[in-house]
N, C-alpha and C positions, 0 to 999 in steps of 0.2 A: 747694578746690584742693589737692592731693595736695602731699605735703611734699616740698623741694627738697634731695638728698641731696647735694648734688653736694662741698659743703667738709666732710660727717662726718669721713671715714674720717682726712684730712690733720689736723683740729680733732684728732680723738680720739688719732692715736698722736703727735701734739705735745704736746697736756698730759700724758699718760701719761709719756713720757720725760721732761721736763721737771723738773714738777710731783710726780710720785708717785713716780717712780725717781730721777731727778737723775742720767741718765746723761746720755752727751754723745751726739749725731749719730752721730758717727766710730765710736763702742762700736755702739750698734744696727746701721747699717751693716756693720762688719766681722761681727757676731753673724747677719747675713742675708746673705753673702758678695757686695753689692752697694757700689758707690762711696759714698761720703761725702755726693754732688754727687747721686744717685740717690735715695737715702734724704732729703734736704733736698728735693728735688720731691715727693715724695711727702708730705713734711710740707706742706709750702707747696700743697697742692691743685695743683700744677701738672702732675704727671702718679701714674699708679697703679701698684701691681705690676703685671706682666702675667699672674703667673700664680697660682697657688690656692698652689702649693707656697711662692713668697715671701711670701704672705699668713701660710701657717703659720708660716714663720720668724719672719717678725716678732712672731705674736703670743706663740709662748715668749721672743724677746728682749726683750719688753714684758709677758709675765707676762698676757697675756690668753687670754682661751678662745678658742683657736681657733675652734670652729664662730661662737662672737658677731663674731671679728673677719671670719671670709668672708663671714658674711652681711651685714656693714656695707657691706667692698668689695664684695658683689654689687650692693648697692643705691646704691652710690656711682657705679660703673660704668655700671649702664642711665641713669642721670640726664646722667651726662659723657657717652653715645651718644645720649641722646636731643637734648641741651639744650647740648651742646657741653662746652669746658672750663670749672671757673668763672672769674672773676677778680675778685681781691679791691679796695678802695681802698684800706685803711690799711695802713700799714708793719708788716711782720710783723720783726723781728729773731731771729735765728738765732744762735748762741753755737757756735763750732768747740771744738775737744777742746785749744787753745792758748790762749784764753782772749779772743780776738777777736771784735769783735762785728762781725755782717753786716744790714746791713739791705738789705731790697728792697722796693720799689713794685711793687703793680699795679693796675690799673685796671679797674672795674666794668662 
């Protein structure tokens, strides 16, 4: 059975920021001229860039190689058109650039 890409691309530029940069949502965001609330979907597997060119942004506001990170969302993409959106079970929390924490549910 062929590998389910569909939460990569959301998993990969959350630990990235997180974890390896220690930037906040709000920094990446402003650094890809997209919302705060746009860039948090996108982390959360909830929705994707739309286009190649915020894919490159993101990956120099995340210090990744660009061609690695379009071919993640390419592959992230056909999966969410074939197989739908994902959605997850456990509480994902989210840390704003004020020091608030958000948590969301979703459901499998």
């Amino acid at each position: 059975m062929p590998r389910d890409h569909r939460l990569d691309f959301g998993i990969h530029i959350g630990y990235r920021r997180e974890n390896d940069l220690g930037l906040t949502g709000t920094a990446v965001a402003a650094a890809c001229q997209v919302t705060q609330s746009r860039y948090s979907d996108w982390e959360r597997s909830k929705s994707l860039p739309k286009t190649e060119q915020q894919v490159r942004a993101l990956a120099q506001a995340l210090q990744f190689d660009p061609d690695w990170l379009v071919t993640l969302w390419s592959k992230t993409k056909a999966d969410v058109d074939k197989k739908g959106p994902a959605k997850v079970t456990s509480a994902y929390a989210v840390t704003s650039g004020e020091g608030r924490d958000y948590s969301d549910e979703y459901t499998r």
